[in-house]
N, C-alpha and C positions, 0 to 999 in steps of 0.2 A: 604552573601553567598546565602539568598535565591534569592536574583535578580539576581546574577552569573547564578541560575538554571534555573529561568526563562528567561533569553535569550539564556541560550544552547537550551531550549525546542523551544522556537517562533524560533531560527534558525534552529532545525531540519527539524519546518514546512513549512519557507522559501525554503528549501533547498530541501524538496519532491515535493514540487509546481513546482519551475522550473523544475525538472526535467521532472516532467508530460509536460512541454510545451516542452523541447526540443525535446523526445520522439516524440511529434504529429510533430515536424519541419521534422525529421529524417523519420516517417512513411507518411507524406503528400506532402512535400515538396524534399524529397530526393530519395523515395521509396523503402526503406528499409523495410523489411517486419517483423510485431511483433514476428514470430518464432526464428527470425537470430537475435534481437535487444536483447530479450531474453536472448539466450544462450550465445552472447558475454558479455551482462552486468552481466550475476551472476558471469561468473568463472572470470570477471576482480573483480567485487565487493567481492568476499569470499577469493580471493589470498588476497584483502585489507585487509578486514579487519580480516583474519589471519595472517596476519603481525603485527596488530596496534594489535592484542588480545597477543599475544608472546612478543612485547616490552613492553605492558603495566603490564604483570601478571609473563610472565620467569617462566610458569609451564608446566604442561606437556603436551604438543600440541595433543598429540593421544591418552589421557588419558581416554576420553570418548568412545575411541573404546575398551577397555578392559573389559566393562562390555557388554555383550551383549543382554540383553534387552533393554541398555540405546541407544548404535550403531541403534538397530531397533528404537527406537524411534527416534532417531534423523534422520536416512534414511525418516521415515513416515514425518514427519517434513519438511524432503527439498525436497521432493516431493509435496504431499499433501500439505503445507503451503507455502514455498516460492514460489518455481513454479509455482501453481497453483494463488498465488498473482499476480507475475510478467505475465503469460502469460495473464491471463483475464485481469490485466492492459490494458497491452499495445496493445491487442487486441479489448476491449473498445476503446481504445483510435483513432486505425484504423478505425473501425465503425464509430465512431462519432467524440469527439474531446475530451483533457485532462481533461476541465473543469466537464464535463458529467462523463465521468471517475471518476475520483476524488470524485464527487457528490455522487454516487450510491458504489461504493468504500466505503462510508465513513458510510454505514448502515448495515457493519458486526456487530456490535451491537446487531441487531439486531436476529441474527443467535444464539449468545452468550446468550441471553436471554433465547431461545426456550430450546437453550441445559442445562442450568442450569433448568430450570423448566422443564425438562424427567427428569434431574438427581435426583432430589428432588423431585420429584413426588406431584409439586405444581403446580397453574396456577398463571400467573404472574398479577400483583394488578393490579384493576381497573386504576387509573394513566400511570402503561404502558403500557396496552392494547389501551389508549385513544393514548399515543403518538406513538405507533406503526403505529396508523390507519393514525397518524399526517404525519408521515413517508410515509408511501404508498398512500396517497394522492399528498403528495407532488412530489415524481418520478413521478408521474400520470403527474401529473400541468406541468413535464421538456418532460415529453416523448412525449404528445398531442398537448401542448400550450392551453392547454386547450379543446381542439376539440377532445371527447370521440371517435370518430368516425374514426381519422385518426393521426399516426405516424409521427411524426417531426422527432423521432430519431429510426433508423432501430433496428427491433427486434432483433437480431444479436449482437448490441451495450448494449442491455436492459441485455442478456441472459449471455455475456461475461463478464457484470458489476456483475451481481449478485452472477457466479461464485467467482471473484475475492471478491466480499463482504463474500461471506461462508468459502472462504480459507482464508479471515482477522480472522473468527473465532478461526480457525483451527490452523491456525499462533500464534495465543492470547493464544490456552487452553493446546495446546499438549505439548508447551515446558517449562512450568511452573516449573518441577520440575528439569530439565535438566538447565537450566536459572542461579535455587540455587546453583546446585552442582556445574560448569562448568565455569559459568560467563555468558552474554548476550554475549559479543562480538565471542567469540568461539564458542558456539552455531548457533549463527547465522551465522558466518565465513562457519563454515562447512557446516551450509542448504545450503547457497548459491552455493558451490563446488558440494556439491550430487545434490543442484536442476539446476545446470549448467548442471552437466555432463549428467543428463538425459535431460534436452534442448536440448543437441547437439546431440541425439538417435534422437530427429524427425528432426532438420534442424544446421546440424554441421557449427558452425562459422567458418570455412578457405571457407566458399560457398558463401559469402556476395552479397545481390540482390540488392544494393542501390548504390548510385553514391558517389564515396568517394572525398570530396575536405577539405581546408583546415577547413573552417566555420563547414560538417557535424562531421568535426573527433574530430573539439572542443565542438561539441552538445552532441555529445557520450559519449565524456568524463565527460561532467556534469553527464549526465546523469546516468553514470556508479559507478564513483566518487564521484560527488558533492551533486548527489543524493539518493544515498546504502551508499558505506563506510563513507562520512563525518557527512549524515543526521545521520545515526546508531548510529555514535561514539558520535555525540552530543547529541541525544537523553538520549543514557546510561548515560555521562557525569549528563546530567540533575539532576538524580535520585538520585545521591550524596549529591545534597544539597535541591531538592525538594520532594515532595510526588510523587508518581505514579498517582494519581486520580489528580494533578494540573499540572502537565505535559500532562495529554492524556487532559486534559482541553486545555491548551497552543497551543498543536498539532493539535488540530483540526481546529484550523482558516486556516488548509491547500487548505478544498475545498472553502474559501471565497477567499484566495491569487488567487488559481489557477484560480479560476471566475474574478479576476482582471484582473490578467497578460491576459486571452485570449482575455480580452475585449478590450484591448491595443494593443497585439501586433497583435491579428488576426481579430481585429474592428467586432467580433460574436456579433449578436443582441441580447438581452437581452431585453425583451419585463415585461413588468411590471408584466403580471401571471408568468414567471419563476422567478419571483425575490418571486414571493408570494410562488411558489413551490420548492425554494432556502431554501429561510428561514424557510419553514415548515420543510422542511425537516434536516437541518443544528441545529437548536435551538430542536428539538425534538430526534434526537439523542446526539446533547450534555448534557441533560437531562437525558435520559438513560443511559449515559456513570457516572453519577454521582451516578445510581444508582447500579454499577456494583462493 
């Protein structure tokens, strides 16, 4: 059972990878623009998997709008948390490319930290303060190359990342209680519908800016698909027969996939100080994440 768990989890984090690549195919290659990418993949992704959360549970689909503190939290949730995931994603991703995404993506951790030591009115131990600095050294080493002096990767790309890393927070801490009563996949199902439907308030999907052929509509679809509804359901699945802390362990080889695949399919240099500013950064948030 527990290997069953451990390949739902490495396949959730396969399954985010690609999508971050097809994303950059769809934004680089296609020209589709992060606002309109956005708003079509949540409300396709929340129709998902509020279908997979009602075949799998057959309880009461609009059950969490009947309390209404819970409805506000969950609206704060698919605003603030999904949205603001998916838009600085894939807005990162426009800046720069998936793998950089993914990379600085992947130091909401980091945010989680700060917010538990206000709440507890503690400074967090020597230990994480060392890998924090490990942390911010290392975006340093991917954004410079090294070179304190000048920008490899546009500030815009930096600002868009770190957004999306505060809203990993915010994703992580708001829905915690909602999660227990409701289930993940319904939770989640419905951020995605609230944080779609407010997408389409700044750039409505029937307005698509990109070139539609047969290859971008099967990129979408991972993306939308392969990458939200299936990664989600395998993720949850995971937790069944694994721990939560060895699962976000499993999930994390997502930004070393997603440095693969770009190095492959888009031949991106990867110069020996990003591999040093990789893995400072990669190894010292999975560290943190153990101690969460």
């Amino acid at each position: 059972m527990k290997t069953k768990g451990m390949i739902y989890a490495a396949s959730a984090a396969a399954f985010w990878a690609i999508s971050g690549i097809s994303g950059q195919i769809l934004l680089q290659q296609f020209s589709f623009t992060a606002n309109w990418l956005v708003s079509a993949r949540m409300l396709v992704s929340g129709f998902v998997l509020i279908l997979i959360s009602q075949g799998s549970h057959k309880g009461n689909l609009f059950a969490i709008f009947k309390n209404p503190k819970d409805a506000l939290a969950l609206i704060l949730f698919g605003i603030f948390g999904m949205y603001a995931v998916q838009a600085g994603f894939f807005q990162t991703i426009a800046f720069s490319n998936a793998s950089f995404a993914t990379i600085i993506q992947f130091t909401g951790p980091v945010f989680i930290i700060f917010y538990e030591g206000f709440r507890q009115r503690r400074w967090p131990s020597f230990q994480t303060i060392f890998l924090l600095l490990l942390t911010f050294v290392g975006i340093l080493l991917l954004a410079t190359h090294g070179n304190l002096h000048q920008l490899i990767v546009p500030k815009m790309a930096i600002i868009m990342g770190l957004i999306a890393a505060l809203a990993i927070a915010i994703y992580s801490i708001l829905p915690r209680q909602l999660i227990s009563d409701y289930g993940s996949l319904s939770v989640v199902g419905w951020g995605m519908l609230i944080g779609g439907t407010f997408a389409n308030l700044i750039h409505p999907f029937w307005h698509p800016t990109g070139t539609f052929t047969l290859f971008s509509v099967s990129q979408f679809l991972i993306v939308a698909i392969v990458g939200t509804a299936l990664s989600f359901f395998c993720y949850s699945q995971s937790l069944r027969y694994i721990s939560p802390s060895l699962a976000g362990i499993l999930t994390a080889v997502e930004p070393l996939l997603s440095l693969v695949f770009s190095i492959i399919i888009f031949q991106m240099a990867f110069g020996w100080i990003e591999w040093v500013g990789f893995l400072m950064v990669f190894c010292s948030i999975l560290l943190i994440q153990k101690q969460l």
